[in-house]
Backbone and ligand atoms as CSV (ligand in chain L), in Angstrom:
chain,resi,resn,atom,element,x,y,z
A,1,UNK,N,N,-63.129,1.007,4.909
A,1,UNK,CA,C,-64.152,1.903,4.367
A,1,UNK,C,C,-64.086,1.880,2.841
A,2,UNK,N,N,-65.250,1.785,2.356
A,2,UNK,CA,C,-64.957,2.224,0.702
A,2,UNK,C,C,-65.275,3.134,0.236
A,3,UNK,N,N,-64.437,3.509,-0.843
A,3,UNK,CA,C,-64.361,4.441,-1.865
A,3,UNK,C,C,-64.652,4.417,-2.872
A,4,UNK,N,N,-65.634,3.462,-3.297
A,4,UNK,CA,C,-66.547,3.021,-4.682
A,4,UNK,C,C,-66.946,4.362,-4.880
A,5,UNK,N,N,-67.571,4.994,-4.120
A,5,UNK,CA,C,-68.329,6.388,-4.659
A,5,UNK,C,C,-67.809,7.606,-4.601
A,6,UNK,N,N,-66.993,7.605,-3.978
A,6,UNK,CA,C,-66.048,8.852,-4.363
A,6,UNK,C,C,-65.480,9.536,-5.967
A,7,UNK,N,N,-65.157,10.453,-5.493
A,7,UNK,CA,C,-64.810,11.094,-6.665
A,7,UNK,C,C,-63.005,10.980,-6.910
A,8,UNK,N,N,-62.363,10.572,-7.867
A,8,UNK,CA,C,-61.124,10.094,-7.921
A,8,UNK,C,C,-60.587,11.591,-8.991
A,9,UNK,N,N,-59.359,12.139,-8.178
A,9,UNK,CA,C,-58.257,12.564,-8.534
A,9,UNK,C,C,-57.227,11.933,-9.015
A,10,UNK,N,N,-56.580,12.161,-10.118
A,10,UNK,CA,C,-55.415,11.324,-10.185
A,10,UNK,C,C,-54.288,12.607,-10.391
A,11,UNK,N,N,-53.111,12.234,-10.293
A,11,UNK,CA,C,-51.912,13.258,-10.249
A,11,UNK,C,C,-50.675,12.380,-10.547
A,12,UNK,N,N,-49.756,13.186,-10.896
A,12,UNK,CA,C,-48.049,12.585,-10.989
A,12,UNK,C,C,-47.547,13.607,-10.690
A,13,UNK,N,N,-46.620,12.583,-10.075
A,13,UNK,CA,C,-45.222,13.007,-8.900
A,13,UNK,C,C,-44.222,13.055,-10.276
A,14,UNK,N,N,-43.626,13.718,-11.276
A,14,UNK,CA,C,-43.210,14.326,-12.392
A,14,UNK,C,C,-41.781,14.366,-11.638
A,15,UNK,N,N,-40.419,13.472,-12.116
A,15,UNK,CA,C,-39.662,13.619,-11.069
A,15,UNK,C,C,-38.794,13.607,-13.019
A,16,UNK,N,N,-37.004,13.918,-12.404
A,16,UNK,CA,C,-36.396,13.727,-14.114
A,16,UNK,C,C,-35.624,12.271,-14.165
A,17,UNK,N,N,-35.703,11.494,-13.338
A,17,UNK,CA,C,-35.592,9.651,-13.859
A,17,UNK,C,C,-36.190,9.206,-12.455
A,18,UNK,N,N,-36.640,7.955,-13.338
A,18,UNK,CA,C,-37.283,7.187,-12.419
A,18,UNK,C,C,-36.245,6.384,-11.283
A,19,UNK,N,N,-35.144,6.264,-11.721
A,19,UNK,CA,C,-34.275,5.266,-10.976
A,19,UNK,C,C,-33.587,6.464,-9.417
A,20,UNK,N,N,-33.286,7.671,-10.554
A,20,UNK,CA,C,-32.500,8.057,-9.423
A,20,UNK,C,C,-33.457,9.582,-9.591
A,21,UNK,N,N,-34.781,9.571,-8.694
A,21,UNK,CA,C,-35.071,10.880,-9.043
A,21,UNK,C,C,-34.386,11.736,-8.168
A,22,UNK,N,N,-34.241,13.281,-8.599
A,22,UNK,CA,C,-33.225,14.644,-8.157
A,22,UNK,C,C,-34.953,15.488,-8.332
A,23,UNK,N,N,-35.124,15.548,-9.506
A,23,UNK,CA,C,-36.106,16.930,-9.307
A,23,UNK,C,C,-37.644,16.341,-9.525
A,24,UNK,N,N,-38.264,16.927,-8.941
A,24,UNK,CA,C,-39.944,16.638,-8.561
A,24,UNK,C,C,-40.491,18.417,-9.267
A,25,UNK,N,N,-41.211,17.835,-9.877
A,25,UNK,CA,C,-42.368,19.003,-10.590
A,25,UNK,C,C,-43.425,19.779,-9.569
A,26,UNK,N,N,-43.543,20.568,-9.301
A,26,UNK,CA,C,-44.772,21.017,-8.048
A,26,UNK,C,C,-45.583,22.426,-9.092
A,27,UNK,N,N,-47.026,22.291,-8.849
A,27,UNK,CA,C,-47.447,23.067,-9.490
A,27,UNK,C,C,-48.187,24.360,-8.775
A,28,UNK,N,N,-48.393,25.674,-8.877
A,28,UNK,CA,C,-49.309,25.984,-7.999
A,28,UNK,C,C,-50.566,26.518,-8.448
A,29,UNK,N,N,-51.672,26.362,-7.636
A,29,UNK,CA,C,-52.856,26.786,-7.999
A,29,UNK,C,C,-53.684,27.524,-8.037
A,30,UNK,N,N,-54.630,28.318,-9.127
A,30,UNK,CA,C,-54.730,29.717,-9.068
A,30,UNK,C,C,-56.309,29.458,-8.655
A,31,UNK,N,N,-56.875,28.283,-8.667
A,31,UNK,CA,C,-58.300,28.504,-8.054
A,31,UNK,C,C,-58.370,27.080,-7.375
A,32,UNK,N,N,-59.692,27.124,-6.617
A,32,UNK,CA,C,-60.856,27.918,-6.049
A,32,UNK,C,C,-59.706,28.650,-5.072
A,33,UNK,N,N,-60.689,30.067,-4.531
A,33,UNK,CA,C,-59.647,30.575,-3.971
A,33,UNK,C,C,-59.241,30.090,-2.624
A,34,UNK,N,N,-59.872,29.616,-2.147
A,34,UNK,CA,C,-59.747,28.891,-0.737
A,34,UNK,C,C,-57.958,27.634,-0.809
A,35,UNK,N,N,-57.969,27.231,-2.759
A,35,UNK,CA,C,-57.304,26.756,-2.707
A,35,UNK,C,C,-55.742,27.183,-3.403
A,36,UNK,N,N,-55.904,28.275,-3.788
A,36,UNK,CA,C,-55.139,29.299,-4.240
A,36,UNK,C,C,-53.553,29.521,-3.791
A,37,UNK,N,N,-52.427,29.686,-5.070
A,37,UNK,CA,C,-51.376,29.997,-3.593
A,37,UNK,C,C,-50.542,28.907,-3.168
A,38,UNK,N,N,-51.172,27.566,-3.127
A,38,UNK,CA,C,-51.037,26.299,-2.372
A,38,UNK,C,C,-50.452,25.561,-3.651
A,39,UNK,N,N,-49.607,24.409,-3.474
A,39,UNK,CA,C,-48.846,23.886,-4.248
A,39,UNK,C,C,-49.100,22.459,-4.440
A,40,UNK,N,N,-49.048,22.264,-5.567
A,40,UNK,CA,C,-49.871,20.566,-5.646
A,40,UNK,C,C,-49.062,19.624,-6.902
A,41,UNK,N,N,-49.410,18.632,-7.097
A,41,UNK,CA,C,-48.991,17.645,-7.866
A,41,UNK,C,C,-50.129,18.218,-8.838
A,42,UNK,N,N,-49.347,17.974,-10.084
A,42,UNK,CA,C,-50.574,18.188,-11.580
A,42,UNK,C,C,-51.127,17.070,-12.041
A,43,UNK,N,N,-52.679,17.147,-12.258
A,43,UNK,CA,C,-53.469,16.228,-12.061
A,43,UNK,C,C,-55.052,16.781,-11.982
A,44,UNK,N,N,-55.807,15.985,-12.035
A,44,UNK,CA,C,-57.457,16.723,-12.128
A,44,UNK,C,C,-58.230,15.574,-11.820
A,45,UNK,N,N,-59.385,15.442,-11.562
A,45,UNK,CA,C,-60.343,14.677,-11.593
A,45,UNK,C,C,-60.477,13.613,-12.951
A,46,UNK,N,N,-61.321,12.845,-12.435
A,46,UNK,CA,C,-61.346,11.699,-13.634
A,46,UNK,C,C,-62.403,12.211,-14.398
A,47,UNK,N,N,-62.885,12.227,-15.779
A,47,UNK,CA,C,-64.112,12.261,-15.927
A,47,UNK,C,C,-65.168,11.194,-16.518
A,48,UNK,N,N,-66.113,11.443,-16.614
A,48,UNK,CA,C,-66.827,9.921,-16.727
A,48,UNK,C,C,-66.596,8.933,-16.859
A,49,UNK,N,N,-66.158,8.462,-17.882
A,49,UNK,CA,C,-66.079,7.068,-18.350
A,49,UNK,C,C,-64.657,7.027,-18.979
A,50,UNK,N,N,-63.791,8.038,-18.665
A,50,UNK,CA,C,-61.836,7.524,-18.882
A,50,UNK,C,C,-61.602,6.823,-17.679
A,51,UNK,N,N,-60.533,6.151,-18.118
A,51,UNK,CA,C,-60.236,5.676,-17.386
A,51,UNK,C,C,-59.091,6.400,-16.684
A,52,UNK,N,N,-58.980,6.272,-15.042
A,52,UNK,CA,C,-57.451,6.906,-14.508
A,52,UNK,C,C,-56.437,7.600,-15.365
A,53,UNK,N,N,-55.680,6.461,-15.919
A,53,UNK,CA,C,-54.486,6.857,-16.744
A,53,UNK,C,C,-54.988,7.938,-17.949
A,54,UNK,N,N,-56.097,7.467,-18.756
A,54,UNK,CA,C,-56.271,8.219,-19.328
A,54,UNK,C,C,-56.509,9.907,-19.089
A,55,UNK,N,N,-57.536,10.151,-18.233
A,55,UNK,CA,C,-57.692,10.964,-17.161
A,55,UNK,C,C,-56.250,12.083,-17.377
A,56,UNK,N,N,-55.236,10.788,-16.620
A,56,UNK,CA,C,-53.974,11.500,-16.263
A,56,UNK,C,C,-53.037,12.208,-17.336
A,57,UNK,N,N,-53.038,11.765,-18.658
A,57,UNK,CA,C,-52.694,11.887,-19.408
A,57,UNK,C,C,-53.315,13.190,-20.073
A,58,UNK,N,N,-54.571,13.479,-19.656
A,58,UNK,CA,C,-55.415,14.477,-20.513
A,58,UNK,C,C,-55.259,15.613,-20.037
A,59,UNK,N,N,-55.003,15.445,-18.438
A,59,UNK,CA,C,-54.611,16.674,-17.729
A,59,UNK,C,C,-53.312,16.862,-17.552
A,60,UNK,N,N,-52.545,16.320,-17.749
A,60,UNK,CA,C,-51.069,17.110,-18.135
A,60,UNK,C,C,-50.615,17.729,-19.128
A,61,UNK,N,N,-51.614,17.053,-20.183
A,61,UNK,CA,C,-51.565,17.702,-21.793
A,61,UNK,C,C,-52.431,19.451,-21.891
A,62,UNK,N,N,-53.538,19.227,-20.760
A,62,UNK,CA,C,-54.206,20.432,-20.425
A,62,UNK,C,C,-53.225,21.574,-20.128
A,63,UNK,N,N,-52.895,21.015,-18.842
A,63,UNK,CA,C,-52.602,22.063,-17.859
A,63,UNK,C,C,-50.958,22.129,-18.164
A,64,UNK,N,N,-50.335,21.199,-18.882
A,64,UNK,CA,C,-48.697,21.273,-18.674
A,64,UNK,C,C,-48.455,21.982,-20.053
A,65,UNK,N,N,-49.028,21.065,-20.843
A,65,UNK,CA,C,-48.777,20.971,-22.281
A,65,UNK,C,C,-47.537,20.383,-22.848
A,66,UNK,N,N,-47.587,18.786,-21.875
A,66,UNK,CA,C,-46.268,17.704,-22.111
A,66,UNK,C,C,-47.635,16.296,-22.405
A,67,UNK,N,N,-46.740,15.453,-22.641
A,67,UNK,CA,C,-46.495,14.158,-22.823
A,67,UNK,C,C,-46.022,13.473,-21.663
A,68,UNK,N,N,-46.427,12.382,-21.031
A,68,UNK,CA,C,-45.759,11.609,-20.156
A,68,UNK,C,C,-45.739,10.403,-19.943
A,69,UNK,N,N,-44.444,9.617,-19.628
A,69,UNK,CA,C,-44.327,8.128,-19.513
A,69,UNK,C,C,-44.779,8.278,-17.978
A,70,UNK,N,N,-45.716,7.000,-17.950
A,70,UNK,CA,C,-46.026,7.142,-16.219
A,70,UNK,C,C,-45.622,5.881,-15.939
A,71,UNK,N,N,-44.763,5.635,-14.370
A,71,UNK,CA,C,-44.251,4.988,-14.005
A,71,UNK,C,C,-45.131,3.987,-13.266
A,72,UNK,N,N,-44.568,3.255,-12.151
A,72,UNK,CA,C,-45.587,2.579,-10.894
A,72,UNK,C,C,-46.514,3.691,-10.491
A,73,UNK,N,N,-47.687,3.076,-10.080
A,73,UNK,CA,C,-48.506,4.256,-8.901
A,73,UNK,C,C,-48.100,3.750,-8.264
A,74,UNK,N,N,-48.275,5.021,-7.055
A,74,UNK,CA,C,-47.801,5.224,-5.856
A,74,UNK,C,C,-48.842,4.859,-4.597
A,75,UNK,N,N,-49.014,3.763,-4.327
A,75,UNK,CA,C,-49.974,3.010,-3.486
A,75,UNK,C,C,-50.705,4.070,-2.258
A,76,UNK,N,N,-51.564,4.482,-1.887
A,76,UNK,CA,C,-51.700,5.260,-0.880
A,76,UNK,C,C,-52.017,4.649,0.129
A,77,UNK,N,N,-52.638,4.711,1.820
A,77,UNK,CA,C,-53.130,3.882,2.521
A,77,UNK,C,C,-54.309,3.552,2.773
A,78,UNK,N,N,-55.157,4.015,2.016
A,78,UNK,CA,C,-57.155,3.591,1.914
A,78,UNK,C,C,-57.067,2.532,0.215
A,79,UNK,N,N,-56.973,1.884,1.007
A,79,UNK,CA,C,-56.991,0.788,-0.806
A,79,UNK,C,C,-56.208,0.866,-1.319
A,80,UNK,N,N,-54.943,1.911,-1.060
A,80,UNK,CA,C,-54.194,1.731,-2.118
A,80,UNK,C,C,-54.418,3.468,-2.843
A,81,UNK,N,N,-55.337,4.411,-1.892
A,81,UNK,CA,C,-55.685,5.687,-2.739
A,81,UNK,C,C,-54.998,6.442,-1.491
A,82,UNK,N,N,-55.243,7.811,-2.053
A,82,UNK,CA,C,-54.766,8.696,-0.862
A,82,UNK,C,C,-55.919,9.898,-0.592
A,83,UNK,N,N,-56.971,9.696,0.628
A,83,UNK,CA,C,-58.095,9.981,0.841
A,83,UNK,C,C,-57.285,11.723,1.207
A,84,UNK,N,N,-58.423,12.600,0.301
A,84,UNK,CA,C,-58.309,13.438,0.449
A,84,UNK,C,C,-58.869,14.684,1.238
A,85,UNK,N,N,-60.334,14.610,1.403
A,85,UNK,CA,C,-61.033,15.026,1.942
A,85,UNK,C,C,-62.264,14.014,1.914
A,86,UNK,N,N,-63.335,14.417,2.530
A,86,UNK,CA,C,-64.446,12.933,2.356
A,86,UNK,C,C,-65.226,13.344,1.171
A,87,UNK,N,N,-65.205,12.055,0.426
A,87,UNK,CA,C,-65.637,12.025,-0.715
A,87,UNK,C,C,-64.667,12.279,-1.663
A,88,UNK,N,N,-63.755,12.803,-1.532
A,88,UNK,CA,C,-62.567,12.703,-2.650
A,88,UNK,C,C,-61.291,11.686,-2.330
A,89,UNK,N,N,-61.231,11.326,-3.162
A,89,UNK,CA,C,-59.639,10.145,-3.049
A,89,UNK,C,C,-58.778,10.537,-4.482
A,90,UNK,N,N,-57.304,10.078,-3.939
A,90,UNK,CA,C,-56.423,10.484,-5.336
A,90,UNK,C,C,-55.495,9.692,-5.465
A,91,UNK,N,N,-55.306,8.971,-6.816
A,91,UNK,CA,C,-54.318,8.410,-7.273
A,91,UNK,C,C,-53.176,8.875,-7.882
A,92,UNK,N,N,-51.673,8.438,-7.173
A,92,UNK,CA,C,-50.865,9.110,-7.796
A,92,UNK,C,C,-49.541,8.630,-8.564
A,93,UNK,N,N,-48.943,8.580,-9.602
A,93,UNK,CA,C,-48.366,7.580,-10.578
A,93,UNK,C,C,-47.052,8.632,-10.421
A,94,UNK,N,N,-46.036,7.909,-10.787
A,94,UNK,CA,C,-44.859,8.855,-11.003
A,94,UNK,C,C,-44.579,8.659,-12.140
A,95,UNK,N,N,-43.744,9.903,-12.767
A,95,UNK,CA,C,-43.989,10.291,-14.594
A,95,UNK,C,C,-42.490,11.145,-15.065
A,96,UNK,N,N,-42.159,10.548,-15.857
A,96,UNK,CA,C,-41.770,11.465,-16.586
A,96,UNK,C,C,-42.071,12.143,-18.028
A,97,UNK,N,N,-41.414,12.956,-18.151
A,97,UNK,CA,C,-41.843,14.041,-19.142
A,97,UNK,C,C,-40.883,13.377,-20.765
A,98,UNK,N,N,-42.128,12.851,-21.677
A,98,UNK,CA,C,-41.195,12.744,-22.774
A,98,UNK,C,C,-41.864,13.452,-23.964
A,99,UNK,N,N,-42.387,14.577,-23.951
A,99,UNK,CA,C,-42.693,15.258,-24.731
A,99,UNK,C,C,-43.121,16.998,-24.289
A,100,UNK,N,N,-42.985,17.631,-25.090
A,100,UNK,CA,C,-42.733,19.324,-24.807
A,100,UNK,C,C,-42.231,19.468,-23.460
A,101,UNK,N,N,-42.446,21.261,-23.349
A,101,UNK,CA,C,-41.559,21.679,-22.236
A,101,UNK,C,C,-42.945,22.330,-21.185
A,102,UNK,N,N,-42.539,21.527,-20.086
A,102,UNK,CA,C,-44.000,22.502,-19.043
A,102,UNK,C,C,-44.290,23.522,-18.747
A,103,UNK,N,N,-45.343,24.214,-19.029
A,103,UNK,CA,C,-45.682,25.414,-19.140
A,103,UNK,C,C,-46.635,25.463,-17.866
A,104,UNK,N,N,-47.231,26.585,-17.377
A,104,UNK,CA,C,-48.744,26.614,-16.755
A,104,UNK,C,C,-49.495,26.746,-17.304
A,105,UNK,N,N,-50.324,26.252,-17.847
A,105,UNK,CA,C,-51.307,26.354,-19.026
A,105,UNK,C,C,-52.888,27.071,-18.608
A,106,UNK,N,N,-52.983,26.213,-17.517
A,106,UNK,CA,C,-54.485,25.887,-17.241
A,106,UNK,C,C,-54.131,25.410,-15.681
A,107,UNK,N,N,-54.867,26.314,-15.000
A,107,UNK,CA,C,-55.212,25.964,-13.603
A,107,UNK,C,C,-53.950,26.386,-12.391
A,108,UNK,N,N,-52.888,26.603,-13.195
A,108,UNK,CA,C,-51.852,26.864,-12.344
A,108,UNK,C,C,-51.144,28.439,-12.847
A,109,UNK,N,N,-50.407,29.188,-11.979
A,109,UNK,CA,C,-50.117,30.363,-11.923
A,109,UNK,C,C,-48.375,30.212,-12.388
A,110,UNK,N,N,-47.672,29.058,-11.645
A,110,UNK,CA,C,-46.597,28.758,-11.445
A,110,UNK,C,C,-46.231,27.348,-11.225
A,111,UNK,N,N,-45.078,27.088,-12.288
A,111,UNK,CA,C,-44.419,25.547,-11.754
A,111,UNK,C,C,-42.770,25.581,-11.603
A,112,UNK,N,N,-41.949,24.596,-10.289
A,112,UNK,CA,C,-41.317,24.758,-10.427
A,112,UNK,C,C,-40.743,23.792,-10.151
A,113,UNK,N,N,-39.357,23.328,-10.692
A,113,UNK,CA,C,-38.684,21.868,-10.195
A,113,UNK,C,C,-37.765,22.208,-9.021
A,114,UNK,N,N,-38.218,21.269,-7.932
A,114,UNK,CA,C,-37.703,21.162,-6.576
A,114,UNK,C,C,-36.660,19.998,-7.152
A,115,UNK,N,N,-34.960,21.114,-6.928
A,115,UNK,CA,C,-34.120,19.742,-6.367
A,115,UNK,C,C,-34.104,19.115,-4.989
A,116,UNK,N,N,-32.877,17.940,-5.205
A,116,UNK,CA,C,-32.644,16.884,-4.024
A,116,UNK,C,C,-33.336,17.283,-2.486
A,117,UNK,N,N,-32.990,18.629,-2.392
A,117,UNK,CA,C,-32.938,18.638,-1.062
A,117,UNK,C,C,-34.449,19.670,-0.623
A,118,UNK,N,N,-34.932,20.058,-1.634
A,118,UNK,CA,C,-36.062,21.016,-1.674
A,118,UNK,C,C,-37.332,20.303,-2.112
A,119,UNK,N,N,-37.753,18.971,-2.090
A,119,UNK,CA,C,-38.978,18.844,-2.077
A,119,UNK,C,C,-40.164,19.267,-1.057
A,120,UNK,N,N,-39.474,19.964,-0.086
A,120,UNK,CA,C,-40.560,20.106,1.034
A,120,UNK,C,C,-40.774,21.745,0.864
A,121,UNK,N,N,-40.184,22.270,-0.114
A,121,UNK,CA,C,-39.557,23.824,-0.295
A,121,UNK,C,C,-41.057,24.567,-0.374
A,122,UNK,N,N,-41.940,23.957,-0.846
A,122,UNK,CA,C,-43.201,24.670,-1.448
A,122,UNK,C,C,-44.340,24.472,-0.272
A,123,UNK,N,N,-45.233,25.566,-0.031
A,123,UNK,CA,C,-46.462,24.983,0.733
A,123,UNK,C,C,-47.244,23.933,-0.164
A,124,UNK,N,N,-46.830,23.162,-0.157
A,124,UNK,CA,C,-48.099,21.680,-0.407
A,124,UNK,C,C,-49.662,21.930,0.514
A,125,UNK,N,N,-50.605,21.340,-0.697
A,125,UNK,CA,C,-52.096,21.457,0.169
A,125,UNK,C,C,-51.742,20.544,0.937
A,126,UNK,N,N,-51.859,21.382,2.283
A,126,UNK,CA,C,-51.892,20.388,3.459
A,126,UNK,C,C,-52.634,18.554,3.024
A,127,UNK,N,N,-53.633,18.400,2.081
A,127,UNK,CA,C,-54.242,17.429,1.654
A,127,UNK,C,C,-53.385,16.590,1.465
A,128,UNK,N,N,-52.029,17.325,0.705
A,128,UNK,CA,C,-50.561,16.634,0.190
A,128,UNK,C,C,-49.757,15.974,0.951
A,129,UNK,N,N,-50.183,16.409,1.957
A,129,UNK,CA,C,-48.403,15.979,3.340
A,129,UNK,C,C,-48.159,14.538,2.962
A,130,UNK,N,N,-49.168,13.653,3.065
A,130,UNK,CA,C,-48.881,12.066,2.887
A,130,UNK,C,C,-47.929,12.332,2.021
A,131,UNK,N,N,-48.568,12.247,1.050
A,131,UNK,CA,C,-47.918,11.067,-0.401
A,131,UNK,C,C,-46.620,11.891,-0.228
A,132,UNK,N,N,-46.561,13.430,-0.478
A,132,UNK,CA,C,-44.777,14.466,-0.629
A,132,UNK,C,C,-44.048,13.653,0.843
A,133,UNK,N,N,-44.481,13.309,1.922
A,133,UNK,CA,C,-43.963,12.179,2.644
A,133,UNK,C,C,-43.594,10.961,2.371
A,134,UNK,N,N,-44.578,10.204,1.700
A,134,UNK,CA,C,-44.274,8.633,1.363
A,134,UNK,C,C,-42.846,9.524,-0.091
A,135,UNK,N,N,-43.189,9.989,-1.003
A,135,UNK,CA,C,-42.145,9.754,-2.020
A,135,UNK,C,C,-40.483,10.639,-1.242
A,136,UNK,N,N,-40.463,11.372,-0.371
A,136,UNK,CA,C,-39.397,11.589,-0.043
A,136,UNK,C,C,-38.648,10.508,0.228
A,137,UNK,N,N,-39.725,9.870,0.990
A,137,UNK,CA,C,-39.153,8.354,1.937
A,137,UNK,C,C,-38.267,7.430,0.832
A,138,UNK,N,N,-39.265,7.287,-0.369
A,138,UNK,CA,C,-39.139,6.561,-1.531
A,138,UNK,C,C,-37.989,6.959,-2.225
A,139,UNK,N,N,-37.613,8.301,-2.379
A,139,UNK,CA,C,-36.370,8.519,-2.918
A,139,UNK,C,C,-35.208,8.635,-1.981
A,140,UNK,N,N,-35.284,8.920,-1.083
A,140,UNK,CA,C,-34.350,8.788,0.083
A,140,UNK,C,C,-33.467,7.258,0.056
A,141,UNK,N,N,-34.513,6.116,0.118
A,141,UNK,CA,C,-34.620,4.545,0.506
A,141,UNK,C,C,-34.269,4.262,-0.914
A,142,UNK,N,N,-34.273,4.978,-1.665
A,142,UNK,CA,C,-33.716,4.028,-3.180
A,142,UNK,C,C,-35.131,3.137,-3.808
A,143,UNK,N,N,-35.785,2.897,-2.777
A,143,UNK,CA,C,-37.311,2.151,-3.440
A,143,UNK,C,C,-37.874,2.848,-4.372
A,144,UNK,N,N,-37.776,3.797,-5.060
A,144,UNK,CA,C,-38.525,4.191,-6.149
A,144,UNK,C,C,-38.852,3.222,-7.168
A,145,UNK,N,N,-40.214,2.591,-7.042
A,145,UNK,CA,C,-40.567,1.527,-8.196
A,145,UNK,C,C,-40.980,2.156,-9.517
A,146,UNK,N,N,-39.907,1.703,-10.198
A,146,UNK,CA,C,-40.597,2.730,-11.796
A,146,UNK,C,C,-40.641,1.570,-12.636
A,147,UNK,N,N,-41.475,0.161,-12.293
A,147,UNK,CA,C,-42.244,-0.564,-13.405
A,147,UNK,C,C,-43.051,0.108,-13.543
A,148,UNK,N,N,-43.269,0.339,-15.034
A,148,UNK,CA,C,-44.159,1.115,-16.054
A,148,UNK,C,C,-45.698,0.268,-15.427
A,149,UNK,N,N,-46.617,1.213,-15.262
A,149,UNK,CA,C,-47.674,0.396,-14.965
A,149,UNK,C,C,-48.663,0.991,-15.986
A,150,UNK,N,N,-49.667,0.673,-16.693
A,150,UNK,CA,C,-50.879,0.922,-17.299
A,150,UNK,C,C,-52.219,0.826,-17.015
A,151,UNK,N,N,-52.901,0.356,-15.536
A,151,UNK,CA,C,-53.747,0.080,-15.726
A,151,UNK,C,C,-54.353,1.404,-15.489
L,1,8DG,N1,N,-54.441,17.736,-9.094
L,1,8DG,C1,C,-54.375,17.688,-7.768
L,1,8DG,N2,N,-55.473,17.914,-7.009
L,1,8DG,C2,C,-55.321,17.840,-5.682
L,1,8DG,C3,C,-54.093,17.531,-5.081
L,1,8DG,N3,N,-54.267,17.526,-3.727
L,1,8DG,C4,C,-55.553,17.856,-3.487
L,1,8DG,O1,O,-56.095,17.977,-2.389
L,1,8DG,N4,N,-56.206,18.044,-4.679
L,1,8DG,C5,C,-57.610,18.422,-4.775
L,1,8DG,C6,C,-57.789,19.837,-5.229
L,1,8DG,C7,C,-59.145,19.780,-5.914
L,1,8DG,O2,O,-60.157,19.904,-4.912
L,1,8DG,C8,C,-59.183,18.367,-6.465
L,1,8DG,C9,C,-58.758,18.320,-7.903
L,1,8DG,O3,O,-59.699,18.982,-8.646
L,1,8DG,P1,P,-59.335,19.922,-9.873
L,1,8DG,O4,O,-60.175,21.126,-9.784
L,1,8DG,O5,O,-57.854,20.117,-9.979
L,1,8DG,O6,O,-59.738,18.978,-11.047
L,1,8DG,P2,P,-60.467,19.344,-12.388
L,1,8DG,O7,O,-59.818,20.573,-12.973
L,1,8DG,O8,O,-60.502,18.105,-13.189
L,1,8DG,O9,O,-61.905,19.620,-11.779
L,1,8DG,P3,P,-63.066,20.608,-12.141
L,1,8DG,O10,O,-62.418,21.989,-12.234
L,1,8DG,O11,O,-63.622,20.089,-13.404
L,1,8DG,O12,O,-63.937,20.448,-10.922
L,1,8DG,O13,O,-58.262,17.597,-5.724
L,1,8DG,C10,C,-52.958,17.302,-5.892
L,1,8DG,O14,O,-51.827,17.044,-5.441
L,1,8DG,N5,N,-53.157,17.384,-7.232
């Protein structure tokens, strides 16, 4: 199926090293209210004509008020995205933080770093289960790919 026309989310999995991640960033969200409450990767929609990364970069600076090195994305299973609802798909990169300290700025109520054993600690939007699945797997298995990717 394609996803040419969809609307693309992008997000990072915000972990504190890429080789051996321990803590994962989870944010929670104060709107729409339907989505309220619920705990998510930080991240936003693309807008027009940025590209992804850029995108990604604009909304962490928004909503975190950091800087981030972003690692490999994190391949999903529709192309390579992680279909979210119909008509939305989301790309998700893993990142670390090399500038300021994360705040909730914008869009979120609360953030908090899940150690080793607490990534599942938070209600994730059910939307989430995949990918907070695939990267447990990923840090569990030692596969965490953190070639720096840019595109
Ligand atoms: N950032 C983010 N959004 C997610 C995740 N999982 C998930 O279903 N979503 C959904 C929630 C929203 O419907 C959508 C992201 O839209 P958003 O409202 O955060 O983005 P935005 O601020 O750029 O959008 P907008 O207010 O301008 O519409 O993707 C996730 O892990 N991170």
């Amino acid at each position: 199926m394609s996803h040419d026309l969809d609307t693309c989310v992008v997000a990072a999995a915000i972990v504190d090293d890429f080789q051996r991640p321990r803590r994962l960033l989870a944010a929670r969200r104060t709107h729409p209210a339907e989505l309220s409450g619920w705990w998510e990767l930080p991240g936003g929609k693309v807008d027009g004509a940025e590209s992804p990364v850029d995108a990604l970069h604009r909304e962490l600076k928004e909503e975190l008020g950091i800087g981030a090195e972003l690692g490999a994305e994190i391949s999903g299973p529709a192309d390579g995205l992680w279909p979210l609802r119909p008509g939305l798909v989301m790309r998700v990169w893993w990142a670390m933080i090399i500038e300021g300290s994360p705040e909730p700025l914008q869009d979120h109520d609360r953030i908090c770093w899940l150690g080793p054993s607490e990534w599942l600690n938070v209600p994730w939007l059910p939307s989430d289960t995949a990918v907070i699945a695939h990267i447990i797997d990923a840090r569990r298995s030692g596969s965490v790919d953190h070639t720096p990717d840019s595109t």
